[in-house]
VOPAGU-2260 file (C-alpha; in pm, 1 decimal, decimal comma):
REM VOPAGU-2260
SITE   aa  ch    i         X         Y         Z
SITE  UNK   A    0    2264,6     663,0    4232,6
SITE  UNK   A    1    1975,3     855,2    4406,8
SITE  UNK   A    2    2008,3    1158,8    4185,0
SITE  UNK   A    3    2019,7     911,4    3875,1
SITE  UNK   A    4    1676,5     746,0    3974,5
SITE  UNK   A    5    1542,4    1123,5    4028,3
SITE  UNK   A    6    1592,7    1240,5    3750,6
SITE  UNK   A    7    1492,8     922,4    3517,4
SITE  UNK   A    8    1149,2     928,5    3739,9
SITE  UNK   A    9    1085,4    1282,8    3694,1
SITE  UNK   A   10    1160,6    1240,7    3275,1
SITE  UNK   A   11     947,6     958,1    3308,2
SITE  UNK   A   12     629,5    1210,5    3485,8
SITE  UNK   A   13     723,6    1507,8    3267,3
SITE  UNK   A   14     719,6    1290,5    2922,7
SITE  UNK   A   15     340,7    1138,1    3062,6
SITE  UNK   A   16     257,4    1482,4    3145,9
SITE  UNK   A   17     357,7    1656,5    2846,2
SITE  UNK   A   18     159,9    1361,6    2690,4
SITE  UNK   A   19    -165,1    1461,4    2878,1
SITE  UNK   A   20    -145,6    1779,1    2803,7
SITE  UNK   A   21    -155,1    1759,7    2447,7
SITE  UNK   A   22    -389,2    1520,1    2439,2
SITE  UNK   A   23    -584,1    1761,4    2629,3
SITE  UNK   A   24    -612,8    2020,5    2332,8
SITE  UNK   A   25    -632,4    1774,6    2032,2
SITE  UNK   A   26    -921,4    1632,8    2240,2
SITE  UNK   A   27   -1103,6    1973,7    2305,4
SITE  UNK   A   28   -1089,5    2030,5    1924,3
SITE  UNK   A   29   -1210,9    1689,9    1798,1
SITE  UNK   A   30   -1500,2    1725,3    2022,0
SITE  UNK   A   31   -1581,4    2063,9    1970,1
SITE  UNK   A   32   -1568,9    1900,6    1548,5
SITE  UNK   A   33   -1643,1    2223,8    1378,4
SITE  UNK   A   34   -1275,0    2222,4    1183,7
SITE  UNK   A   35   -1264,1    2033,5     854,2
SITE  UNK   A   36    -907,9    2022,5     653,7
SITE  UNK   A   37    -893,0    2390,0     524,0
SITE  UNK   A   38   -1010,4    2528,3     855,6
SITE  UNK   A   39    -778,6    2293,6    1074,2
SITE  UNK   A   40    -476,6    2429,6     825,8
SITE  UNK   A   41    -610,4    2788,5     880,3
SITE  UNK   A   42    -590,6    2777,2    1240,3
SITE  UNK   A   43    -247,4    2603,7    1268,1
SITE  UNK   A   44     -98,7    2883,1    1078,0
SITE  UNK   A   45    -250,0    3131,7    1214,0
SITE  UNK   A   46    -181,5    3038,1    1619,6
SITE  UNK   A   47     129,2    2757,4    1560,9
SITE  UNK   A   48     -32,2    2475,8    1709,5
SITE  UNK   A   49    -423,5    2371,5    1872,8
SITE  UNK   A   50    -291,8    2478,0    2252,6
SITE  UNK   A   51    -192,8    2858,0    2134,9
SITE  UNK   A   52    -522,5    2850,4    1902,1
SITE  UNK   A   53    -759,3    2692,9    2193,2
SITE  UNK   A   54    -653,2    2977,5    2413,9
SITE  UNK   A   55    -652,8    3239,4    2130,9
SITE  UNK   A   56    -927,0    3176,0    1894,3
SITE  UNK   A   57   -1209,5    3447,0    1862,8
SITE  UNK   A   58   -1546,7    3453,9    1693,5
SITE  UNK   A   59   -1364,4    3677,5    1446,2
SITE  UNK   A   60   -1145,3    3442,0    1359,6
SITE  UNK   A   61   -1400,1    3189,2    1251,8
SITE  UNK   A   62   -1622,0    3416,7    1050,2
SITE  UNK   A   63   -1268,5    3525,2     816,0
SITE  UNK   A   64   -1253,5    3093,3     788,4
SITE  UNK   A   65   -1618,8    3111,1     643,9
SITE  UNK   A   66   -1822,1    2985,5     926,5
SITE  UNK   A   67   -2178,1    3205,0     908,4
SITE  UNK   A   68   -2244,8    3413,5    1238,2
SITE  UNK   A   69   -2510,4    3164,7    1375,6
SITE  UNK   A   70   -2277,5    2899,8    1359,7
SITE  UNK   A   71   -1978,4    3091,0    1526,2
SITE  UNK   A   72   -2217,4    3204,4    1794,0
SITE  UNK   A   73   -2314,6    2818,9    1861,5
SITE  UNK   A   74   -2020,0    2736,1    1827,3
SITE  UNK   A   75   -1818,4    2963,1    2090,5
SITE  UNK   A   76   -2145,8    2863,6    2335,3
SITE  UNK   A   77   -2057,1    2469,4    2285,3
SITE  UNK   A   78   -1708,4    2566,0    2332,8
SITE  UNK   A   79   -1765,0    2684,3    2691,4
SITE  UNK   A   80   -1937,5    2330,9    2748,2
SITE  UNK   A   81   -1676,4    2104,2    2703,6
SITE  UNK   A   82   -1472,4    1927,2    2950,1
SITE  UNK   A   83   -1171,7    1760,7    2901,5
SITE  UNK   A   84   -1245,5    1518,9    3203,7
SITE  UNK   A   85   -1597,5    1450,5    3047,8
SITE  UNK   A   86   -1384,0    1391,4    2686,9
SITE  UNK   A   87   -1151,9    1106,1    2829,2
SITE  UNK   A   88   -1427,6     960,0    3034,5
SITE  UNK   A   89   -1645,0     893,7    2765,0
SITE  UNK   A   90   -1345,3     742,5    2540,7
SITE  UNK   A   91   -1252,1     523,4    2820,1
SITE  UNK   A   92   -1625,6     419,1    2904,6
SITE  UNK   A   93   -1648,3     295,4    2470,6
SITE  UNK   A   94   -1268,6     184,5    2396,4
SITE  UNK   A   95   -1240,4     453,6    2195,1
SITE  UNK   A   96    -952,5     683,4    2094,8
SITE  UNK   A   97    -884,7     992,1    1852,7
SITE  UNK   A   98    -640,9    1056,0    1630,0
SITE  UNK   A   99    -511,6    1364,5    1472,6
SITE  UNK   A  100    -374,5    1421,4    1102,2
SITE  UNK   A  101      -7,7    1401,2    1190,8
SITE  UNK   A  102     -65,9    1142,9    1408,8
SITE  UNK   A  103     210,9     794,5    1314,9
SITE  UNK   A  104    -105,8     552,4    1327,2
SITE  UNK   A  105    -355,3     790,7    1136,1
SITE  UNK   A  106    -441,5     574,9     800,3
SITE  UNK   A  107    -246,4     677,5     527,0
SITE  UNK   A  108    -408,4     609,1     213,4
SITE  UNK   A  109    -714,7     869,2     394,3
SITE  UNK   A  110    -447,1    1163,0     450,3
SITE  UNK   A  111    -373,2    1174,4     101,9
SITE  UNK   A  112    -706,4    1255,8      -3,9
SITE  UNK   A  113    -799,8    1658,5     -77,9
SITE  UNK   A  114    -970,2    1697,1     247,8
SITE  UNK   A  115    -908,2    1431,0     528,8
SITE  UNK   A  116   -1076,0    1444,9     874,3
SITE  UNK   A  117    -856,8    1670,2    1078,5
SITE  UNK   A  118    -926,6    1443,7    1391,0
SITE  UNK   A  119   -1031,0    1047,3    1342,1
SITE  UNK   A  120   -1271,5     897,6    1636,3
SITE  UNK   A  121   -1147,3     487,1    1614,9
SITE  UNK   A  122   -1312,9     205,3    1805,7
SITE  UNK   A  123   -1146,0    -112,8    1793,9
SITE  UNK   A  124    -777,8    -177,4    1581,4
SITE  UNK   A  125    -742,1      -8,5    1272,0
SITE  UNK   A  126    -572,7    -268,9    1015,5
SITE  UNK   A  127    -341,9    -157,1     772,8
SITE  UNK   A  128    -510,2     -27,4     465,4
SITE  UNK   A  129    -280,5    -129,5     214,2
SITE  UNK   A  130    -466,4    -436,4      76,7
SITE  UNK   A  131    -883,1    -285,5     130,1
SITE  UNK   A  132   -1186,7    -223,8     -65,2
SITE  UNK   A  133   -1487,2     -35,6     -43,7
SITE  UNK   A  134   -1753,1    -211,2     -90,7
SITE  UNK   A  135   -2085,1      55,4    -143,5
SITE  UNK   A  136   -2460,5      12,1    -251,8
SITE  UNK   A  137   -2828,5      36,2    -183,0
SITE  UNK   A  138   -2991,9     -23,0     109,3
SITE  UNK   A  139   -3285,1    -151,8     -66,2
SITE  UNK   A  140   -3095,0    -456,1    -127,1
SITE  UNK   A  141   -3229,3    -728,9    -377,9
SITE  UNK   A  142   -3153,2   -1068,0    -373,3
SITE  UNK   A  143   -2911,9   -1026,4    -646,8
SITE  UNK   A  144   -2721,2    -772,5    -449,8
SITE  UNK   A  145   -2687,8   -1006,6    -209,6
SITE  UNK   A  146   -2524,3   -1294,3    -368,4
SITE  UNK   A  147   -2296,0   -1058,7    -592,5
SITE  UNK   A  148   -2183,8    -833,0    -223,5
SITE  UNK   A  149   -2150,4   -1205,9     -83,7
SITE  UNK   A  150   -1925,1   -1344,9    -337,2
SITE  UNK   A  151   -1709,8   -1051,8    -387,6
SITE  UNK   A  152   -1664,3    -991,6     -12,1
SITE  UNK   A  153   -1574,5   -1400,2      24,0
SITE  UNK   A  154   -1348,1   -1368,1    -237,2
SITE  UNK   A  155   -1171,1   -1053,2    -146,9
SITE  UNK   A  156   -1148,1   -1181,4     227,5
SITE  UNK   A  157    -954,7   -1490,8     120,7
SITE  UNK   A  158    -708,2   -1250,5    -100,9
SITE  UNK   A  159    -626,1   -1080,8     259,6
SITE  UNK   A  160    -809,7    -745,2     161,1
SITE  UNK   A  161    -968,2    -525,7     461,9
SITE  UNK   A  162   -1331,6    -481,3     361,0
SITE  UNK   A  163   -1433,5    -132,4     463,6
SITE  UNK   A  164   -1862,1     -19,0     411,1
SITE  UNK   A  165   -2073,9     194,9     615,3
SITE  UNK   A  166   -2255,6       5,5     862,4
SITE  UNK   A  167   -2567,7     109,1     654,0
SITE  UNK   A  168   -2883,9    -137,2     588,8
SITE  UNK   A  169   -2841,3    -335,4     270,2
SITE  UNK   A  170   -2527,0    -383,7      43,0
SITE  UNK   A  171   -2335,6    -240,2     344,5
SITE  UNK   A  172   -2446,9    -468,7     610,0
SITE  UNK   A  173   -2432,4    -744,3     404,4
SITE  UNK   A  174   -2046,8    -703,1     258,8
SITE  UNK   A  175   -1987,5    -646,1     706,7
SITE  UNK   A  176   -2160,9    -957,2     784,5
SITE  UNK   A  177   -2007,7   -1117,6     469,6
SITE  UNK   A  178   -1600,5   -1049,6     590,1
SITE  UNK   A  179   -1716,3   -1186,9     955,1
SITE  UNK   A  180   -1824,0   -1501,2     820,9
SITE  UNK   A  181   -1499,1   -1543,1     583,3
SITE  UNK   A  182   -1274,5   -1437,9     984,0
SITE  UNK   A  183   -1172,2   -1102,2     764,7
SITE  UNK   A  184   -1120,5    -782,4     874,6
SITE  UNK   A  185   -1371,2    -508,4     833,6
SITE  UNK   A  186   -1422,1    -149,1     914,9
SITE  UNK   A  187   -1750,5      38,2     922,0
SITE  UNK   A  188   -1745,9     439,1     878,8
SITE  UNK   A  189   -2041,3     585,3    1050,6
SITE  UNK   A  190   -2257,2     931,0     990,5
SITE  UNK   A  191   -2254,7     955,5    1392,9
SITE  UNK   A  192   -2006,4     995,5    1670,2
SITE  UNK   A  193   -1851,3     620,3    1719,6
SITE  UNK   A  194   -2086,0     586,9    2050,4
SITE  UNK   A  195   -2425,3     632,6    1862,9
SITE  UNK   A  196   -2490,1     325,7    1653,4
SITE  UNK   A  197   -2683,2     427,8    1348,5
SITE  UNK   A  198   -2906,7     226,5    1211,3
SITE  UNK   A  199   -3058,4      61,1    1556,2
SITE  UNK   A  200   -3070,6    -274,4    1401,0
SITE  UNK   A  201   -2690,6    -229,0    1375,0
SITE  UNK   A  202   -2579,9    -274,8    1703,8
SITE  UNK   A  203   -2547,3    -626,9    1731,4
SITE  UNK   A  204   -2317,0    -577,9    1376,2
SITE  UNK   A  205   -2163,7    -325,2    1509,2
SITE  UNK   A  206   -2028,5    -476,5    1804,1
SITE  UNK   A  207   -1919,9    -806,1    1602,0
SITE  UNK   A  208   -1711,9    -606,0    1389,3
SITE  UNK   A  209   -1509,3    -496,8    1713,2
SITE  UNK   A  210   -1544,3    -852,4    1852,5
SITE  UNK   A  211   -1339,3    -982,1    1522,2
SITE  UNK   A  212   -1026,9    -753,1    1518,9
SITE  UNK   A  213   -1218,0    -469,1    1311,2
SITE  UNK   A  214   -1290,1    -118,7    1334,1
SITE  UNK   A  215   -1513,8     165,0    1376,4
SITE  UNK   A  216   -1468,0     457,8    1259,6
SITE  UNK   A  217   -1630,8     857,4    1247,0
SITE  UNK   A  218   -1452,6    1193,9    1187,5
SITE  UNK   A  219   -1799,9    1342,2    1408,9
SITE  UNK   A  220   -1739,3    1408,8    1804,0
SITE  UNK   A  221   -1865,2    1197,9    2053,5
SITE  UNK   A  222   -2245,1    1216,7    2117,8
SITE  UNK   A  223   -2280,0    1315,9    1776,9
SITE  UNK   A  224   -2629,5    1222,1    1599,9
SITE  UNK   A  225   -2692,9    1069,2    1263,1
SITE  UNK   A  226   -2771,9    1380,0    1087,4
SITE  UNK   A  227   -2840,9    1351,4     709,7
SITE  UNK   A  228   -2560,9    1602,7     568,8
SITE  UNK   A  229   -2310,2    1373,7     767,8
SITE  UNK   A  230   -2345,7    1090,2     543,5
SITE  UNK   A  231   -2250,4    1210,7     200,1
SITE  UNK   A  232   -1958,0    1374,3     429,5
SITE  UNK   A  233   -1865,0    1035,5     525,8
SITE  UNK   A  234   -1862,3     895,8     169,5
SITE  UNK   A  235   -1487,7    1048,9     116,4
SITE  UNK   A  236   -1362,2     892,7     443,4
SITE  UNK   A  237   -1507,1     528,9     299,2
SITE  UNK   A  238   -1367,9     646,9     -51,4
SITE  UNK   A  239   -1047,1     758,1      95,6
SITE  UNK   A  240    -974,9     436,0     336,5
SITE  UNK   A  241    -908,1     235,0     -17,5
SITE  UNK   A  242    -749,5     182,2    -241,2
SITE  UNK   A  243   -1040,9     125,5    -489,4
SITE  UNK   A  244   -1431,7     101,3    -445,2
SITE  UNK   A  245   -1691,9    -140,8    -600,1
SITE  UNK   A  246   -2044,0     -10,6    -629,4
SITE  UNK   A  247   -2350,1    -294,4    -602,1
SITE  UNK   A  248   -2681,1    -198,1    -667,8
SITE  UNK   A  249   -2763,9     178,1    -611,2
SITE  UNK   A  250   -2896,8     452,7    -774,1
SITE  UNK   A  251   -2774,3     741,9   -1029,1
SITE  UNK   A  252   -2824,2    1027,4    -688,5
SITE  UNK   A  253   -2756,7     784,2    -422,0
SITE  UNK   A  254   -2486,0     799,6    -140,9
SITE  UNK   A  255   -2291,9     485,2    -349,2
SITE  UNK   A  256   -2266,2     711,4    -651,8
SITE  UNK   A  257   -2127,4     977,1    -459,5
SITE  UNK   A  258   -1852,2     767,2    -296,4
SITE  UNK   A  259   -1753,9     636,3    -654,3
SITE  UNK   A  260   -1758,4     977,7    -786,2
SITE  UNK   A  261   -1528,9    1094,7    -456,9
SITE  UNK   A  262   -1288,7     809,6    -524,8
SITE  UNK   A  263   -1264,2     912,6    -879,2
SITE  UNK   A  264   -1141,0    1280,4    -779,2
SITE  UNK   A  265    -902,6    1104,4    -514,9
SITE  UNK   A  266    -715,4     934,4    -799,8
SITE  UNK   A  267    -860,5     563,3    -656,7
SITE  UNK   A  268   -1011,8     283,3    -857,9
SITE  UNK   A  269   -1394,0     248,6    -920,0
SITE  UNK   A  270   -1552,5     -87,5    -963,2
SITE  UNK   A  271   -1908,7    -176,3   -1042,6
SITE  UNK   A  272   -2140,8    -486,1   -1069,2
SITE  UNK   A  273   -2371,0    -437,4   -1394,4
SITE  UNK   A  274   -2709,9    -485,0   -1239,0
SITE  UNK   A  275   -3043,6    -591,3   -1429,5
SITE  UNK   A  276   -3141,6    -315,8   -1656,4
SITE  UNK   A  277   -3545,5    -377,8   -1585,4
SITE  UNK   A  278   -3449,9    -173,8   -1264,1
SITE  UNK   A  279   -3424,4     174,4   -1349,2
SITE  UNK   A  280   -3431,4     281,7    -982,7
SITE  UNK   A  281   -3082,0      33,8    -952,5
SITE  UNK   A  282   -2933,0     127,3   -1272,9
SITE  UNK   A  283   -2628,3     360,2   -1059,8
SITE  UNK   A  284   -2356,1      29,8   -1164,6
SITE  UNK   A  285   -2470,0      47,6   -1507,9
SITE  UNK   A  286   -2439,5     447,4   -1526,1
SITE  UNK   A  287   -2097,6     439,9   -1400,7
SITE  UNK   A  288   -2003,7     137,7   -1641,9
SITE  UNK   A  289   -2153,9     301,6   -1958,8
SITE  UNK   A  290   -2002,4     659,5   -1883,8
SITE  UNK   A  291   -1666,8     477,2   -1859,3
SITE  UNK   A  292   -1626,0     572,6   -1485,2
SITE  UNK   A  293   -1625,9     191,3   -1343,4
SITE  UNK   A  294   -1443,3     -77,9   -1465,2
SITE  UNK   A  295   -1720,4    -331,3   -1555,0
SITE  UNK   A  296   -1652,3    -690,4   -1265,5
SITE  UNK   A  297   -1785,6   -1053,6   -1264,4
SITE  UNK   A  298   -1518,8   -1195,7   -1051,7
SITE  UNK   A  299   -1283,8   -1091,6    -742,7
SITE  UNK   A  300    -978,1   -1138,3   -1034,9
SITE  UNK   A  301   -1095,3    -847,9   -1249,7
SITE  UNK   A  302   -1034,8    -613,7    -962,7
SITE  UNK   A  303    -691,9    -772,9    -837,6
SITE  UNK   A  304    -594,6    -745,0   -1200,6
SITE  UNK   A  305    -596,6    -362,0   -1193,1
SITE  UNK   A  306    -438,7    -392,7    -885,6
SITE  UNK   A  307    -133,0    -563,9   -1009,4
SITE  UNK   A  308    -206,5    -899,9    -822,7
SITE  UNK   A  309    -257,3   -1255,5    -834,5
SITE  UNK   A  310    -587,3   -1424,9    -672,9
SITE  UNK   A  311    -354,6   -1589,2    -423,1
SITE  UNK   A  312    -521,8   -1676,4     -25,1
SITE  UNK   A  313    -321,9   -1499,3     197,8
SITE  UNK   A  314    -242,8   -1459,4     562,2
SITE  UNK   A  315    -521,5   -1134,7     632,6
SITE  UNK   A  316    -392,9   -1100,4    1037,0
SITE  UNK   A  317      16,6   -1065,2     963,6
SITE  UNK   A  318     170,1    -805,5    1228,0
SITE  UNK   A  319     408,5    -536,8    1065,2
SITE  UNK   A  320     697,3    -326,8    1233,6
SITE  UNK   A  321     646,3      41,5    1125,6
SITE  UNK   A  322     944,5      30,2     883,1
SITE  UNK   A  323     657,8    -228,1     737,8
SITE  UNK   A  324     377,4     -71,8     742,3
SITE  UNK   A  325     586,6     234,0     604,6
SITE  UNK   A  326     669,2       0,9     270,9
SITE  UNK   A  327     330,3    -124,4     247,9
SITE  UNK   A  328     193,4     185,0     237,6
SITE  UNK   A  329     423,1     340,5     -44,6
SITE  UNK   A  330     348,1      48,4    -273,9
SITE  UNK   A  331     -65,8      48,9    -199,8
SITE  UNK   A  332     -39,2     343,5    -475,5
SITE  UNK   A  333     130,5     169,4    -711,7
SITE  UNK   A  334     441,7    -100,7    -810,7
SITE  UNK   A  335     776,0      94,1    -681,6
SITE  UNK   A  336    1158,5      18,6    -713,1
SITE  UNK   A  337    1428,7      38,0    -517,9
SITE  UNK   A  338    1554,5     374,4    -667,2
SITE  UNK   A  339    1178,6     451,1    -607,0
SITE  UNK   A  340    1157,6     392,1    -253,1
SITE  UNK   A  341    1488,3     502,8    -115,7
SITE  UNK   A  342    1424,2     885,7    -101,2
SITE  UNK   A  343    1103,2     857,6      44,6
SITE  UNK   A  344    1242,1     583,8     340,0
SITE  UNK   A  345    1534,9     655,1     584,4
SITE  UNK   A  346    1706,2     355,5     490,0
SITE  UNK   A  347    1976,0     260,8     249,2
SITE  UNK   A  348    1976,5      48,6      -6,6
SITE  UNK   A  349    2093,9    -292,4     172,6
SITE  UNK   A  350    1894,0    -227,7     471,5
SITE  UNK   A  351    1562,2    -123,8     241,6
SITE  UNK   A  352    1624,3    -436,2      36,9
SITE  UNK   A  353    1635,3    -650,4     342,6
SITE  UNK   A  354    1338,1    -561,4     443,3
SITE  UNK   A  355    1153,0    -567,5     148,9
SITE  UNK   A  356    1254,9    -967,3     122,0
SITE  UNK   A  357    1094,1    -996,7     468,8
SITE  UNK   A  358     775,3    -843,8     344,9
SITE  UNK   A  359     809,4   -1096,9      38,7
SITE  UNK   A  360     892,3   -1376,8     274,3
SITE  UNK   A  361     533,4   -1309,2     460,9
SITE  UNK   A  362     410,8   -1318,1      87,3
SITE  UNK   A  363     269,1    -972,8      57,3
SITE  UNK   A  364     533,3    -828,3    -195,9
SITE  UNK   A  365     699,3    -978,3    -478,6
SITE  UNK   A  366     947,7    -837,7    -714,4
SITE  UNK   A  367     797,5    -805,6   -1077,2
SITE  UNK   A  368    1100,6    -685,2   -1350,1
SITE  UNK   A  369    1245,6    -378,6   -1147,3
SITE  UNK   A  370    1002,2    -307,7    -925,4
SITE  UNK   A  371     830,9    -440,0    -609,7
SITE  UNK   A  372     461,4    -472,6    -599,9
SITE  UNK   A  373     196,9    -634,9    -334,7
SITE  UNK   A  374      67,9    -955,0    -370,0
């Protein structure tokens, strides 16, 4: 009986220790945040995994992945810096946590774009993605932006969408503050490491967001300031969260274009609200629209229409098993059937038909013809 109890104690320690310890190295490498996806893939096949690489990695190395010598110099100098201590400290001090690529609760829709944040910094519960929007625009907001962001974010909210922006002043701001007056879910991707707020006057916002059920997102370590580069980097984590993104108010070279043009490349939907043509400096929407790169909207319905769905209120704060979420997921890109879905699941047929009438039963699938689509 005694030997028993040893040995299930000492598998519990050395399953939490094997835990820590690789925590310990994807930690080190999200906060030392110089990999992006080509570099991160570079490394793992070089040393096998990010322990044998932390230990192994030389300035060498990093100039063959394309890093210039002033940056690999930095770079091996900030290395020396960080503390793994100082790393879990600070994520326990802001709720925060980090998740890697091939982590199980890293968003999926986002790892199936061309170059997905090796390592995700998340405050607050990350929703499941597979009914969301992107909602993008000026910060220079008019009072026309506002009522369209208002109205489209109420009426996406009541469809059970997750409204994802970027905590930005303006259209952003206003579609955040718009979901937490419907009670939906939103999600704001920052330019800065999850701990700096950026823009000041965002804090209060920011913290309302995680108040609700929300999220917070940043692929940049902790600490990390709002640089300017880092925002048009961000675009393709806002672009790749969704499954489609609706441009209000912006201009032709502004950062709302250049999410639209990102989700374009990813294969995602682009939306766009035609805005008054007496504003030049505004007329982004109407570029996209006339250049046949944005499906021209009035009303919530025009959107769900390309998404296969019926304006129907639904249930936004459902819970899902991970055989679920797994389902969900596969049908956010597109109506599937059963033949569809059973080489990409585990399950067989009666078991992934069962569970696909549960997910109907919660009223977030329904069978159209042959195939199984979201509601």
């Amino acid at each position: 009986m005694k030997s028993a109890l040893f040995t299930w104690v000492w598998g519990c320690y050395f399953r939490r220790a094997t835990l820590i310890f690789m925590d310990e190295y994807i930690y080190l490498w999200a906060q030392w945040g110089i990999l992006r996806t080509p570099q991160y893939e570079a490394v793992i096949n070089r040393y096998g995994n990010l322990k044998e690489a932390w230990h192994k990695i030389t300035p060498e190395f990093l100039l063959k992945c394309g890093f210039g010598a002033d940056k690999v110099t930095r770079a091996m100098q900030d290395r020396e810096a960080l503390s793994f201590h100082y790393i879990t400290q600070k994520l326990e001090e802001t709720g925060a946590r980090i998740l890697y690529k091939e982590d199980k609760d890293y968003p999926f829709l986002l790892s199936k774009i061309a170059d997905p944040p090796p390592f995700l910094f998340v405050r607050g519960k990350l929703p499941n993605f597979h009914k969301s929007l992107s909602i993008v625009g000026t910060r220079a907001i008019t009072d026309y932006g506002r009522q369209a962001t208002e109205k489209f974010t109420e009426e996406f909210v009541h469809n059970g969408f997750v409204i994802v922006s970027g905590l930005a002043l303006g259209v952003d701001a206003c579609a955040h503050h718009a979901a937490l007056k419907h009670q939906g879910l939103t999600v704001a991707v920052l330019g800065c490491g999850v701990d700096e707020i950026y823009p000041l006057e965002n804090v209060r916002l920011a913290e309302s967001i995680l108040e609700s059920g929300g999220a917070i997102v940043s692929e940049y370590p902790l600490g990390a300031p709002a640089l300017r580069h880092h925002f048009p980097e961000r675009n393709r984590i806002i672009a790749g969260l969704t499954r489609g993104t609706l441009v209000i108010e912006g201009g032709t070279k502004s950062g709302a274009l250049i999410t639209a043009r990102l989700a374009l490349e990813y294969n995602r939907d682009v939306f766009a609200v035609p805005h008054e043509i007496i504003r030049a400096e505004l007329n982004g929407a109407n570029h996209l629209i006339k250049n046949s790169k944005a499906k021209l909207v009035e009303r919530a319905a025009d959107i769900l229409e390309d998404f296969q769905m019926s304006a129907t209120p639904c249930q936004l704060r459902l819970d899902f098993n991970e055989a679920e979420k797994t389902l969900l997921n596969l049908l956010a890109t597109g109506g599937k059937t059963i033949d569809d879905l059973s080489p990409l699941t585990p399950y067989s047929v009666p078991a992934l038909t069962q569970r696909l009438i549960a997910l109907e039963l919660k009223g977030v699938v329904k069978e159209q013809g042959a195939r199984w689509v979201l509601t």
